[in-house]
PyMOL Python script that loads the backbone (N, CA, C, O; Angstrom):
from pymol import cmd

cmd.read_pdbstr("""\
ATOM      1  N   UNK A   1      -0.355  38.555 -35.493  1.00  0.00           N
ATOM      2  CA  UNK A   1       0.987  38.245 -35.937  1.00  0.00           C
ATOM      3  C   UNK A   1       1.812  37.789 -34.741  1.00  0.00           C
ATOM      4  O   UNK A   1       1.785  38.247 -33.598  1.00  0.00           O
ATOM      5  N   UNK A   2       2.552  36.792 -35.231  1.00  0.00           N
ATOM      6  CA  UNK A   2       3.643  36.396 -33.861  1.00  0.00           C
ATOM      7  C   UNK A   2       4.639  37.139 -33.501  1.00  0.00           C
ATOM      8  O   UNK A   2       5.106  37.981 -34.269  1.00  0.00           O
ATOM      9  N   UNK A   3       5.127  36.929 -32.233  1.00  0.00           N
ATOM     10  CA  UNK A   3       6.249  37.760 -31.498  1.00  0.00           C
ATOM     11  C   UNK A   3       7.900  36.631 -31.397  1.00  0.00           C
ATOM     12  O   UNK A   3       8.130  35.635 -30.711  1.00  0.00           O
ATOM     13  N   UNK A   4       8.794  37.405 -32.453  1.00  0.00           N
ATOM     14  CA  UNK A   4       9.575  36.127 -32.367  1.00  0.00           C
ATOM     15  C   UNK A   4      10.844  37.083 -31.339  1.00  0.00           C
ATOM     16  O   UNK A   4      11.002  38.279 -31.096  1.00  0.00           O
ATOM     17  N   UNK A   5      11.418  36.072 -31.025  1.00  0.00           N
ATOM     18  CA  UNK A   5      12.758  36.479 -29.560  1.00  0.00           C
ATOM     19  C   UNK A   5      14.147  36.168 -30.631  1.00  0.00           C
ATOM     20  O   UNK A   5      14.480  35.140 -31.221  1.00  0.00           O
ATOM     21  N   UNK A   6      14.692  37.381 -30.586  1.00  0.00           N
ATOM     22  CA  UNK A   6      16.246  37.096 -31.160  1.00  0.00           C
ATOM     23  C   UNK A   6      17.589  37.376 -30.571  1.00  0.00           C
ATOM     24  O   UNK A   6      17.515  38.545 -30.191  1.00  0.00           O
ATOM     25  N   UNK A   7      18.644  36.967 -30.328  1.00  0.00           N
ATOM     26  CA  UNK A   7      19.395  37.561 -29.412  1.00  0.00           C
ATOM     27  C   UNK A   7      20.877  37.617 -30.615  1.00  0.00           C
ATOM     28  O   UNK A   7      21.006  36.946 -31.638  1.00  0.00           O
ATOM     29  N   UNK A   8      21.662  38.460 -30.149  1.00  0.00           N
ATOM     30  CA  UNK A   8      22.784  38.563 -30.894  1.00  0.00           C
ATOM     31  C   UNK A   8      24.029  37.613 -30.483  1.00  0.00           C
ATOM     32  O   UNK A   8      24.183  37.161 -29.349  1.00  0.00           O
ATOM     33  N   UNK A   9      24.926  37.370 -31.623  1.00  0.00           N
ATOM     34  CA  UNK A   9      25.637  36.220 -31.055  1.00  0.00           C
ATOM     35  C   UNK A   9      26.989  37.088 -30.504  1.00  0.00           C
ATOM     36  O   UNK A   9      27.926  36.593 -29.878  1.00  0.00           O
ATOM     37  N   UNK A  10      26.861  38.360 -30.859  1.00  0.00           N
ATOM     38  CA  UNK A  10      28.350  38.723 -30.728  1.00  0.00           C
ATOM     39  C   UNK A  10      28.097  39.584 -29.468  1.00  0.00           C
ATOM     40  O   UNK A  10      29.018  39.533 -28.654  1.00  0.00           O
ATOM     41  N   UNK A  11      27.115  40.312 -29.155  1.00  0.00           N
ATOM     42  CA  UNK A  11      27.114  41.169 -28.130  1.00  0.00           C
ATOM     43  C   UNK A  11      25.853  40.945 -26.760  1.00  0.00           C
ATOM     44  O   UNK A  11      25.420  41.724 -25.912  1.00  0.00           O
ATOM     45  N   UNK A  12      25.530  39.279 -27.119  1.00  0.00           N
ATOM     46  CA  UNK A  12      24.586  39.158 -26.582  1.00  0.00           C
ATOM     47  C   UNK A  12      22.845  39.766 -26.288  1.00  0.00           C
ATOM     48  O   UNK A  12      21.900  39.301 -25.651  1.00  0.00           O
ATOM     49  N   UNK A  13      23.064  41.180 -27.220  1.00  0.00           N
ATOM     50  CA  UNK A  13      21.889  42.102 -27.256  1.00  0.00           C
ATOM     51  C   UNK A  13      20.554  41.127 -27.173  1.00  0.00           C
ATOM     52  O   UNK A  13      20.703  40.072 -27.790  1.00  0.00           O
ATOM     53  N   UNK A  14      19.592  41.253 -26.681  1.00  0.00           N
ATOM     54  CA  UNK A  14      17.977  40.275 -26.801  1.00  0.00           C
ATOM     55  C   UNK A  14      16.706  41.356 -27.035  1.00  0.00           C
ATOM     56  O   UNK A  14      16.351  42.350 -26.402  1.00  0.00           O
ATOM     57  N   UNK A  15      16.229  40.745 -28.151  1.00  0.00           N
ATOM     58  CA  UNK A  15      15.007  41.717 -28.142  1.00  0.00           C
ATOM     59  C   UNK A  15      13.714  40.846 -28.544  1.00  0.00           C
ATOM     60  O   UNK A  15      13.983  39.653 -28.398  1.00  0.00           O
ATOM     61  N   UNK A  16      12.712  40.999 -28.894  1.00  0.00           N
ATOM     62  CA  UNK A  16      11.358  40.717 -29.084  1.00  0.00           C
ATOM     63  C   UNK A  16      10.937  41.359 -30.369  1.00  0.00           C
ATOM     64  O   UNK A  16      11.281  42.539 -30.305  1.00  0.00           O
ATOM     65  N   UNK A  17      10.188  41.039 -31.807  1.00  0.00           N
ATOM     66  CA  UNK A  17       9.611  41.601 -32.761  1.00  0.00           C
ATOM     67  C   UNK A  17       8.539  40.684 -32.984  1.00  0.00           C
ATOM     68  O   UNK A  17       8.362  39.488 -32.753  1.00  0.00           O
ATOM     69  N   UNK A  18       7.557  42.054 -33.758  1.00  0.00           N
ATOM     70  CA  UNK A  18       6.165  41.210 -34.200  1.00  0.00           C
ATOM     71  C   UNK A  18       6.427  41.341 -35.837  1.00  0.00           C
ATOM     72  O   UNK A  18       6.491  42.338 -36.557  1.00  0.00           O
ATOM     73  N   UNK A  19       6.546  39.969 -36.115  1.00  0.00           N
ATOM     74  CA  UNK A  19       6.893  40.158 -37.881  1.00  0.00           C
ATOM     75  C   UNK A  19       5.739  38.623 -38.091  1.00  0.00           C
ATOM     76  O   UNK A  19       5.375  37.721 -37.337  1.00  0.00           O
ATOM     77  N   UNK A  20       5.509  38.945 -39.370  1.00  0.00           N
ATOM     78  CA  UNK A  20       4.203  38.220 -40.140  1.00  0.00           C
ATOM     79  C   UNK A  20       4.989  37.146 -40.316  1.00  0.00           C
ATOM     80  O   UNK A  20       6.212  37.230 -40.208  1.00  0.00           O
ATOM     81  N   UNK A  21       4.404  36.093 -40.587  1.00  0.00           N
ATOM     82  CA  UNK A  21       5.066  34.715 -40.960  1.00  0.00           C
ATOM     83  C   UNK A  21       5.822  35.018 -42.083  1.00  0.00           C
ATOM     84  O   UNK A  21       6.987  34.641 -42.211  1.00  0.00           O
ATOM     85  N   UNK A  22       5.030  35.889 -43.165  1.00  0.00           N
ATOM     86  CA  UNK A  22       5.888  35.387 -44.299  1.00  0.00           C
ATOM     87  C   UNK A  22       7.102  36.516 -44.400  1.00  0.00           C
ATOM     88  O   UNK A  22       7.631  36.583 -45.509  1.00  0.00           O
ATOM     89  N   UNK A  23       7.604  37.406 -43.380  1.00  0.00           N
ATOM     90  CA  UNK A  23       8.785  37.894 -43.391  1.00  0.00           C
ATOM     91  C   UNK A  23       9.999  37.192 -42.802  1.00  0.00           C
ATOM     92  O   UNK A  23      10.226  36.482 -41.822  1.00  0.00           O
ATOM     93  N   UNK A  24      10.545  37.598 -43.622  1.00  0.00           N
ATOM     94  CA  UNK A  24      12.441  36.955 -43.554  1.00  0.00           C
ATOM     95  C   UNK A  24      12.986  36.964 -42.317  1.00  0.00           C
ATOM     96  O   UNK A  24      13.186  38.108 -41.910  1.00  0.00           O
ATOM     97  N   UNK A  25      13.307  36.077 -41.551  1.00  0.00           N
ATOM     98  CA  UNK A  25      14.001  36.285 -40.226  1.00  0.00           C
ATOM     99  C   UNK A  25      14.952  37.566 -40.079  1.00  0.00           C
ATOM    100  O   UNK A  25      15.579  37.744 -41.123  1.00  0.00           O
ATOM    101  N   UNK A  26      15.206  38.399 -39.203  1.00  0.00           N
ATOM    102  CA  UNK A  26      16.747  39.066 -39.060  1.00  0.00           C
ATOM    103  C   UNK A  26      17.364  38.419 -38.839  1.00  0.00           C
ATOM    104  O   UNK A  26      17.341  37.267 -38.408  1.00  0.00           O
ATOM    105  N   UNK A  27      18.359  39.411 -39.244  1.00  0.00           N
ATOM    106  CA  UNK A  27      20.159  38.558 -39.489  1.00  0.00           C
ATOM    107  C   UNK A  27      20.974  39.182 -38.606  1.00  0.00           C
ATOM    108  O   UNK A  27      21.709  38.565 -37.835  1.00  0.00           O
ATOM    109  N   UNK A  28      20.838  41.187 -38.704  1.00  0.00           N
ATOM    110  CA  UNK A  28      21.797  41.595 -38.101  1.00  0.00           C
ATOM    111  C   UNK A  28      21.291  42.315 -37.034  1.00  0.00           C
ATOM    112  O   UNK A  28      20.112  42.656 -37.126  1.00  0.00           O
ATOM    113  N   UNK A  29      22.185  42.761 -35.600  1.00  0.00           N
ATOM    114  CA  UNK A  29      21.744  42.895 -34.635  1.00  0.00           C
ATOM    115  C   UNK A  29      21.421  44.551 -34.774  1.00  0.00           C
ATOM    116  O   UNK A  29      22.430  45.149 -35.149  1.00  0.00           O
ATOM    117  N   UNK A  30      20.395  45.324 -34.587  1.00  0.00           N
ATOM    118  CA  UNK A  30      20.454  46.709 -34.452  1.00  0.00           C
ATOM    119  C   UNK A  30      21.410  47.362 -33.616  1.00  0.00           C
ATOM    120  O   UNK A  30      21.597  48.562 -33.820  1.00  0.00           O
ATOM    121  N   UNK A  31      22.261  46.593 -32.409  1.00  0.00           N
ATOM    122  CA  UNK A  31      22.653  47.375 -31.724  1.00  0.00           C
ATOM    123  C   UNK A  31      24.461  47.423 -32.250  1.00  0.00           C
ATOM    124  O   UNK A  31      24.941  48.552 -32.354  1.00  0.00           O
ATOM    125  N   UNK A  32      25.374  46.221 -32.555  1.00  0.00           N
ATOM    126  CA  UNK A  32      25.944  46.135 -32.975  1.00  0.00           C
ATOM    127  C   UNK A  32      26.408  45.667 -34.069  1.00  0.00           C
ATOM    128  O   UNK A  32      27.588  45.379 -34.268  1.00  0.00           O
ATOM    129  N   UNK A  33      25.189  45.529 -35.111  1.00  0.00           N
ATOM    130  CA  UNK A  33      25.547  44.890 -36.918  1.00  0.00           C
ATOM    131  C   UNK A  33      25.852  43.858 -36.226  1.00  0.00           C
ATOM    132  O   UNK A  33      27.007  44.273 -36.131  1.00  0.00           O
ATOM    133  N   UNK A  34      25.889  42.769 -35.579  1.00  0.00           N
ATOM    134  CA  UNK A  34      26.616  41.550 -35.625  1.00  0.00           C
ATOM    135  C   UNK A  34      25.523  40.239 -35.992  1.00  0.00           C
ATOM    136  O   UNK A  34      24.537  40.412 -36.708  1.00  0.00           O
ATOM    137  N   UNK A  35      25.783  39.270 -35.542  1.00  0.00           N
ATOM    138  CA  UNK A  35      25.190  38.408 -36.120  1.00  0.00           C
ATOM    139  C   UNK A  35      23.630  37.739 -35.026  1.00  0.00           C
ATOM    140  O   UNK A  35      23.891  37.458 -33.857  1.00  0.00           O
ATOM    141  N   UNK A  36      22.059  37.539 -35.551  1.00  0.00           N
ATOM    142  CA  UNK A  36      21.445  37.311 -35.074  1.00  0.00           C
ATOM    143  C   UNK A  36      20.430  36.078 -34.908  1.00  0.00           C
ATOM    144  O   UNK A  36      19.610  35.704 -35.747  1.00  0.00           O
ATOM    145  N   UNK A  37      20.620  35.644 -33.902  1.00  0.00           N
ATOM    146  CA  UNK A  37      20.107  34.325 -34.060  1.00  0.00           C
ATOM    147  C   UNK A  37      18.943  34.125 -33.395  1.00  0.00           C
ATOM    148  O   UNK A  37      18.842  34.789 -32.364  1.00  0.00           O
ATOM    149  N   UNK A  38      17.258  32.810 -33.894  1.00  0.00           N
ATOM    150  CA  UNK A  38      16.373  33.277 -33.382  1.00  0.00           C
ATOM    151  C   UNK A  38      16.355  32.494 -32.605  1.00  0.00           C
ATOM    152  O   UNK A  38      16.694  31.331 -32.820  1.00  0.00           O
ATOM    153  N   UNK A  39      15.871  33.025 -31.279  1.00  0.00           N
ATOM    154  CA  UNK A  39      15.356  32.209 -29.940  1.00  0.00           C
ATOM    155  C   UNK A  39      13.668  31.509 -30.222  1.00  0.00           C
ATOM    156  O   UNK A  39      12.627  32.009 -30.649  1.00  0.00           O
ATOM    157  N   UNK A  40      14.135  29.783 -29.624  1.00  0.00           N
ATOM    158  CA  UNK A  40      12.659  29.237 -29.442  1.00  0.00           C
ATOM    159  C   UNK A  40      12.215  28.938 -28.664  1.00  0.00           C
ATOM    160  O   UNK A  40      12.739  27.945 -28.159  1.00  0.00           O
ATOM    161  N   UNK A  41      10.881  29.526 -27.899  1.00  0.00           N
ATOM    162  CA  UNK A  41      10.315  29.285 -26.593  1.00  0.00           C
ATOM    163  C   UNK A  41       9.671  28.116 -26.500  1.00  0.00           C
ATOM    164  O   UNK A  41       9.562  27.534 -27.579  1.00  0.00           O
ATOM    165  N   UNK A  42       9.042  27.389 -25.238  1.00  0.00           N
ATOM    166  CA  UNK A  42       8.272  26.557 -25.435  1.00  0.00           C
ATOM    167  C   UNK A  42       6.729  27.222 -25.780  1.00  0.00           C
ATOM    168  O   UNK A  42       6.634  28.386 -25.391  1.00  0.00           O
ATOM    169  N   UNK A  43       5.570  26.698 -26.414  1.00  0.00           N
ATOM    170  CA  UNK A  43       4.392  27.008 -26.389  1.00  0.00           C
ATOM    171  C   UNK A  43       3.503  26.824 -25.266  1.00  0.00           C
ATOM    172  O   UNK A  43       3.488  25.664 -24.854  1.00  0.00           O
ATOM    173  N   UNK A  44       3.146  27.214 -24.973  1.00  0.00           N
ATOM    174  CA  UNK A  44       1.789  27.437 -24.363  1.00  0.00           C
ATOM    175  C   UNK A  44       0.386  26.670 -24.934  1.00  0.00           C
ATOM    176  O   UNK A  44      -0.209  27.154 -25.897  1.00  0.00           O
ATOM    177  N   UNK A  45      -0.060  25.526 -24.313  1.00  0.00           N
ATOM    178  CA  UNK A  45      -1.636  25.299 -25.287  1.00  0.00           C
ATOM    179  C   UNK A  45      -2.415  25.962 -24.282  1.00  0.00           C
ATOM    180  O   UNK A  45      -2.233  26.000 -23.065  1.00  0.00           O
ATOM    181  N   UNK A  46      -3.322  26.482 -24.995  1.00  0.00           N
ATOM    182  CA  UNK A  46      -4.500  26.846 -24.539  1.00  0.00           C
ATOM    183  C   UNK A  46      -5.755  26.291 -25.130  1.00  0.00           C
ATOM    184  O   UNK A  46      -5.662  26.274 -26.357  1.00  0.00           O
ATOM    185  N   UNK A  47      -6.945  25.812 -24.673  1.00  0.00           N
ATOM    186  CA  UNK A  47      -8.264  25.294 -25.022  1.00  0.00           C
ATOM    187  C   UNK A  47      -9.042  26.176 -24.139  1.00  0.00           C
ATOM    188  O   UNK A  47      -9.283  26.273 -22.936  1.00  0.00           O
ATOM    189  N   UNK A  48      -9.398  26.909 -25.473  1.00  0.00           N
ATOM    190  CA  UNK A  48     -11.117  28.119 -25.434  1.00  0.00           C
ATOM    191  C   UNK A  48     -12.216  27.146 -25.502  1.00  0.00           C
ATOM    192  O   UNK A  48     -12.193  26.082 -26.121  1.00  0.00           O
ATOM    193  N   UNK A  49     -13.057  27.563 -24.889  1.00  0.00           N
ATOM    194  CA  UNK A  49     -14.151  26.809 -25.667  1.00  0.00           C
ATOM    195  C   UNK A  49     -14.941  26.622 -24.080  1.00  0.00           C
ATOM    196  O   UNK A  49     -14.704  27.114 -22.977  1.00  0.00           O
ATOM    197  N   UNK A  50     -16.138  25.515 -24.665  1.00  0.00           N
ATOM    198  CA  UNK A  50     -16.946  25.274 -23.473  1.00  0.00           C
ATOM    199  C   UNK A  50     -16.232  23.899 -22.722  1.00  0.00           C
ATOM    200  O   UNK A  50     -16.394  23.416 -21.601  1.00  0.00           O
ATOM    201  N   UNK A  51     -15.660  23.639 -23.489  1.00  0.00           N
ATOM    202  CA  UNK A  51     -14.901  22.088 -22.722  1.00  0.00           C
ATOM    203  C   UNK A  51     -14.575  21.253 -23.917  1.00  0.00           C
ATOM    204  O   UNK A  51     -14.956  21.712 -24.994  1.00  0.00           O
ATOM    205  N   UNK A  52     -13.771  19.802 -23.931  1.00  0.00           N
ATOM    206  CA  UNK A  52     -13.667  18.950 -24.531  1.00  0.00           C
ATOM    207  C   UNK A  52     -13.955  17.955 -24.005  1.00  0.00           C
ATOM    208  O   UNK A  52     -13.286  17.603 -23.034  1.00  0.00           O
ATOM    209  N   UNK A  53     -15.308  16.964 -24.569  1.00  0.00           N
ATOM    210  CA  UNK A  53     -15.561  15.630 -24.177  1.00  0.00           C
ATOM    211  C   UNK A  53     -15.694  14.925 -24.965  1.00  0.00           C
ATOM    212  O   UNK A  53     -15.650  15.247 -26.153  1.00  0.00           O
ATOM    213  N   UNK A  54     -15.923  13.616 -24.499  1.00  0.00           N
ATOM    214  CA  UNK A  54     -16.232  12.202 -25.210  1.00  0.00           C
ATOM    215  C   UNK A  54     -16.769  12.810 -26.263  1.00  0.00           C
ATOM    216  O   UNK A  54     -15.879  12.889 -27.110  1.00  0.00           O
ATOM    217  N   UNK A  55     -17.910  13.357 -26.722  1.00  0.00           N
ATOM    218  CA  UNK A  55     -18.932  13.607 -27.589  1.00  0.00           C
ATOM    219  C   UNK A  55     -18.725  14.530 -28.581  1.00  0.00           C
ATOM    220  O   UNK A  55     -19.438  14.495 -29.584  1.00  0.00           O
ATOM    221  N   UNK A  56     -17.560  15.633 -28.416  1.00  0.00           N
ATOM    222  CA  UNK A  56     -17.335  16.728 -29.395  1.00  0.00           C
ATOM    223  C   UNK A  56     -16.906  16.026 -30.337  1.00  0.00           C
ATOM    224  O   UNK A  56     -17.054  16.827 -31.260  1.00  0.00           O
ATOM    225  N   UNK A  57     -16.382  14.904 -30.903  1.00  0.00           N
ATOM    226  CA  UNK A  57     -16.053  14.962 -32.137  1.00  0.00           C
ATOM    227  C   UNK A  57     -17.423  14.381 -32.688  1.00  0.00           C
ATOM    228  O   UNK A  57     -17.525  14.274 -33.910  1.00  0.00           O
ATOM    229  N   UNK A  58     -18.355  14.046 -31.980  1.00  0.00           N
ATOM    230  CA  UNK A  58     -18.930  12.962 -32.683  1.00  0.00           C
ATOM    231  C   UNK A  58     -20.050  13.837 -33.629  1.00  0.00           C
ATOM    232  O   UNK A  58     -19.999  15.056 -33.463  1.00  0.00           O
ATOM    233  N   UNK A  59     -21.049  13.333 -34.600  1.00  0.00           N
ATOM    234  CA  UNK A  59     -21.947  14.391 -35.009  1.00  0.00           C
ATOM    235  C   UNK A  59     -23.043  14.663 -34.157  1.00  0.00           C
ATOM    236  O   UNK A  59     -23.366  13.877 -33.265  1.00  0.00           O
ATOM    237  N   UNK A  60     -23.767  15.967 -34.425  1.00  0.00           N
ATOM    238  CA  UNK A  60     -24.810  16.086 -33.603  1.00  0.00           C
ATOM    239  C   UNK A  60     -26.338  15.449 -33.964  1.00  0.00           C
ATOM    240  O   UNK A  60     -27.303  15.251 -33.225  1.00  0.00           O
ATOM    241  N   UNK A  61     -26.203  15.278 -35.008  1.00  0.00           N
ATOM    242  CA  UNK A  61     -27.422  15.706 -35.961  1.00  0.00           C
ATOM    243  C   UNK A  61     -27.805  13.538 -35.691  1.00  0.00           C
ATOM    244  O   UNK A  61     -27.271  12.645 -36.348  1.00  0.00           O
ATOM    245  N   UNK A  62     -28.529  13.412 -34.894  1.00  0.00           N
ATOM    246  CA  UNK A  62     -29.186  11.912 -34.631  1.00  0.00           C
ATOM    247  C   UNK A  62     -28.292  10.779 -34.101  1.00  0.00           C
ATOM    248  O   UNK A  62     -28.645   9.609 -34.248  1.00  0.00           O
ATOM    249  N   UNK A  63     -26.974  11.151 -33.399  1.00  0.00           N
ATOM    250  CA  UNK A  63     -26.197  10.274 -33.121  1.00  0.00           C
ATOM    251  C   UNK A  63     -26.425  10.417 -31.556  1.00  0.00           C
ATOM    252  O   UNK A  63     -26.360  11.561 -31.107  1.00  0.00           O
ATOM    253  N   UNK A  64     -26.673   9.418 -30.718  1.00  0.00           N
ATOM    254  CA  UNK A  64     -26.587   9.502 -29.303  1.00  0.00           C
ATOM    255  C   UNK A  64     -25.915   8.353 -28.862  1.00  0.00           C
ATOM    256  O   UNK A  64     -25.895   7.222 -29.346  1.00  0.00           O
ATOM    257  N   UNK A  65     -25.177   8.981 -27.521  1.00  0.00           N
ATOM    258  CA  UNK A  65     -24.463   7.757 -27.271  1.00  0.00           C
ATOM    259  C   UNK A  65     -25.435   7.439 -25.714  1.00  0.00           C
ATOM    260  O   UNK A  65     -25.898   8.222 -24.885  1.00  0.00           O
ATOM    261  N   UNK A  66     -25.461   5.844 -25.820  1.00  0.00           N
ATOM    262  CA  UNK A  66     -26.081   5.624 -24.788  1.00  0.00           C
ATOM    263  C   UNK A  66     -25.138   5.469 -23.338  1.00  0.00           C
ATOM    264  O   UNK A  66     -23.948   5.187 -23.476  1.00  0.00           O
ATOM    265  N   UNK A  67     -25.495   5.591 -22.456  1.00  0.00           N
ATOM    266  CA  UNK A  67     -25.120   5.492 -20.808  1.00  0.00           C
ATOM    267  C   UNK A  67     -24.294   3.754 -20.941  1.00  0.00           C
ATOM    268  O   UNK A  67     -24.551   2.953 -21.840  1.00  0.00           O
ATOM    269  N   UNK A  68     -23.231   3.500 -19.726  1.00  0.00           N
ATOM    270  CA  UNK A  68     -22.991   2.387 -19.722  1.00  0.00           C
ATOM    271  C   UNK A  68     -24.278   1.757 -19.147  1.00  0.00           C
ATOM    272  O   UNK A  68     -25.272   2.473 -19.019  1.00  0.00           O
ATOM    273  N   UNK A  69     -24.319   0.222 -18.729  1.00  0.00           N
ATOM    274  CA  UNK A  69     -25.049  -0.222 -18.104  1.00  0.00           C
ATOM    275  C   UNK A  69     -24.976  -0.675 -16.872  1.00  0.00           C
ATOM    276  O   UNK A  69     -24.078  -1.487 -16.648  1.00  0.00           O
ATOM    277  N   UNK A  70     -25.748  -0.342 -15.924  1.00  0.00           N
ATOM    278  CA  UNK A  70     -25.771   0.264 -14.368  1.00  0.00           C
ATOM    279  C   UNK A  70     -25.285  -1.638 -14.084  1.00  0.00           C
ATOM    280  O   UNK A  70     -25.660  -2.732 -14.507  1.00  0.00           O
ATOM    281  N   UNK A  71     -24.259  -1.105 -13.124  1.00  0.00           N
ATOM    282  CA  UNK A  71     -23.537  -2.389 -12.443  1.00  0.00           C
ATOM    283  C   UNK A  71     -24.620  -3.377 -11.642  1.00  0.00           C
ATOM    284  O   UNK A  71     -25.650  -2.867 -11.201  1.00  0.00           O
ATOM    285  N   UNK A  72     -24.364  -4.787 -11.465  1.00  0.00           N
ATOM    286  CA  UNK A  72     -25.523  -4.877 -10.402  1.00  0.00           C
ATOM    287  C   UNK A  72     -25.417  -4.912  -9.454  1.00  0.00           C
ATOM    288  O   UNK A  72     -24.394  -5.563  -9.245  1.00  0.00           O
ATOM    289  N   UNK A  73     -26.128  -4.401  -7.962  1.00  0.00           N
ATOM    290  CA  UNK A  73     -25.790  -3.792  -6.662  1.00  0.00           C
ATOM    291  C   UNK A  73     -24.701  -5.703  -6.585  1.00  0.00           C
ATOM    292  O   UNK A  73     -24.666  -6.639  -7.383  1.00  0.00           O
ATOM    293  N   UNK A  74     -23.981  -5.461  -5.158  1.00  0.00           N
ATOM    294  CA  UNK A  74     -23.098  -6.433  -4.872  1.00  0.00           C
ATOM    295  C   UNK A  74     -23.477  -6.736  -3.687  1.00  0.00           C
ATOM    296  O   UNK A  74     -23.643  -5.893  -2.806  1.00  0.00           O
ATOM    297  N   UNK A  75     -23.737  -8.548  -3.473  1.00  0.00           N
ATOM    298  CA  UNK A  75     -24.242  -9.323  -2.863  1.00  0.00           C
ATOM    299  C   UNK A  75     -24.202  -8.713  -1.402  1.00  0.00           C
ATOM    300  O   UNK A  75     -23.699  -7.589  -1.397  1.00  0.00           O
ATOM    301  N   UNK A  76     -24.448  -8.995  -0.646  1.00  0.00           N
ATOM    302  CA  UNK A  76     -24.035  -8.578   0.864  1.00  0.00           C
ATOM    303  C   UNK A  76     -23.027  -9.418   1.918  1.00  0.00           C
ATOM    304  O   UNK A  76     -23.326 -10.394   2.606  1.00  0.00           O
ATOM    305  N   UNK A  77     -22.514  -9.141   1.879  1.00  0.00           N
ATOM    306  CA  UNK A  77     -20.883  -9.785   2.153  1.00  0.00           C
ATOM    307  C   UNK A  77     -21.215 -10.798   3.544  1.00  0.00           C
ATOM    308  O   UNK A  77     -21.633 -10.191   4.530  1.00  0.00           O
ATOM    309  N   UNK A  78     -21.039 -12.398   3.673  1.00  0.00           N
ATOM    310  CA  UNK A  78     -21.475 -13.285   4.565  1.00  0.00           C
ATOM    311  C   UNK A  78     -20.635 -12.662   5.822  1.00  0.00           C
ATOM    312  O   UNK A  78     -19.538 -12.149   5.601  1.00  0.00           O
ATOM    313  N   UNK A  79     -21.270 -12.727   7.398  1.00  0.00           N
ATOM    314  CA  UNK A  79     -21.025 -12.057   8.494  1.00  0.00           C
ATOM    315  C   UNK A  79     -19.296 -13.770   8.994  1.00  0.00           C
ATOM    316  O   UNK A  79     -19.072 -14.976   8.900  1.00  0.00           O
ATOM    317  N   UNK A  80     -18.490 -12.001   9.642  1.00  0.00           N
ATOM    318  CA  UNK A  80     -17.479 -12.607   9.887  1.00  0.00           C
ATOM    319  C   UNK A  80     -17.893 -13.671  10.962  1.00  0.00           C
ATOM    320  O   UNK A  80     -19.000 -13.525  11.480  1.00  0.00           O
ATOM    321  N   UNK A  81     -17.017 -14.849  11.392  1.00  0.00           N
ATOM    322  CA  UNK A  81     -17.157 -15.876  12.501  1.00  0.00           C
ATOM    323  C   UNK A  81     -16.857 -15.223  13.738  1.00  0.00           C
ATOM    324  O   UNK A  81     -15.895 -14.461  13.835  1.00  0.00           O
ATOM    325  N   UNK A  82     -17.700 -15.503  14.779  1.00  0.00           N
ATOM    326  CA  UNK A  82     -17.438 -14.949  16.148  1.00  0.00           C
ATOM    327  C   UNK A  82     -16.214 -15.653  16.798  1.00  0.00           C
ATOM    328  O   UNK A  82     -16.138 -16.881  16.826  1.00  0.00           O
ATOM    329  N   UNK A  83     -15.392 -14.956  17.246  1.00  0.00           N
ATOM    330  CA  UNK A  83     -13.590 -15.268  17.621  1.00  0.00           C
ATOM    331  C   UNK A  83     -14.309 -16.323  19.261  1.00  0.00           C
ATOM    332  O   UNK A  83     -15.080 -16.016  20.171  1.00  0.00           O
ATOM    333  N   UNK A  84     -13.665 -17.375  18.972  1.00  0.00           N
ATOM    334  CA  UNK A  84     -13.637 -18.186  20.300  1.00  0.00           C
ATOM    335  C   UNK A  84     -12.555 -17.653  21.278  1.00  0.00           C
ATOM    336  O   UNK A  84     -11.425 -17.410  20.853  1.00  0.00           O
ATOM    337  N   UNK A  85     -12.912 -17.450  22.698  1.00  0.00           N
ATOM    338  CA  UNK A  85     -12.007 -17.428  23.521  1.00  0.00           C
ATOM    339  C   UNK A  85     -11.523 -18.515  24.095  1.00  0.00           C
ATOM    340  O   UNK A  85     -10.610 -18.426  24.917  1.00  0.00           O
TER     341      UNK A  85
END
""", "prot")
cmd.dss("prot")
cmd.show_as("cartoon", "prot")
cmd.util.cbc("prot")
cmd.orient("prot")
């Protein structure tokens, strides 16, 4: 279950609760009945797993992807001119 952040508008109070999705936001503040509004954090991603590559979406079952094709080596570069003095 998630942990939602609420803070009060009238007395500033801040707290943290673990409530199920499908319960009703709070409204009023425990510390002074006043009014409560919910705080939104940024998320966090996280990726479990063994990794994500090129290939995870693809199927497993007889699909292979082949290698690019190997560049061809590059000529050997003509020798600079010897500098006249």
């Amino acid at each position: 279950m998630p942990t939602y952040a609420y803070a009060c508008k009238d007395c500033s109070h801040a707290f943290e609760i673990v409530q199920s999705f499908t319960d009703n936001s709070l409204t009023s503040c425990p510390e002074c009945e006043g009014t409560l509004r919910k705080k939104f954090n940024s998320v966090g991603v996280v990726f479990k797993g063994s990794g994500f590559y090129r290939t995870d979406s693809r199927d497993a079952k007889g699909s292979t992807v082949s290698p690019a094709p190997a560049a061809a080596p590059a000529a050997p570069a003509a020798p600079a001119p010897a500098a006249a003095n």
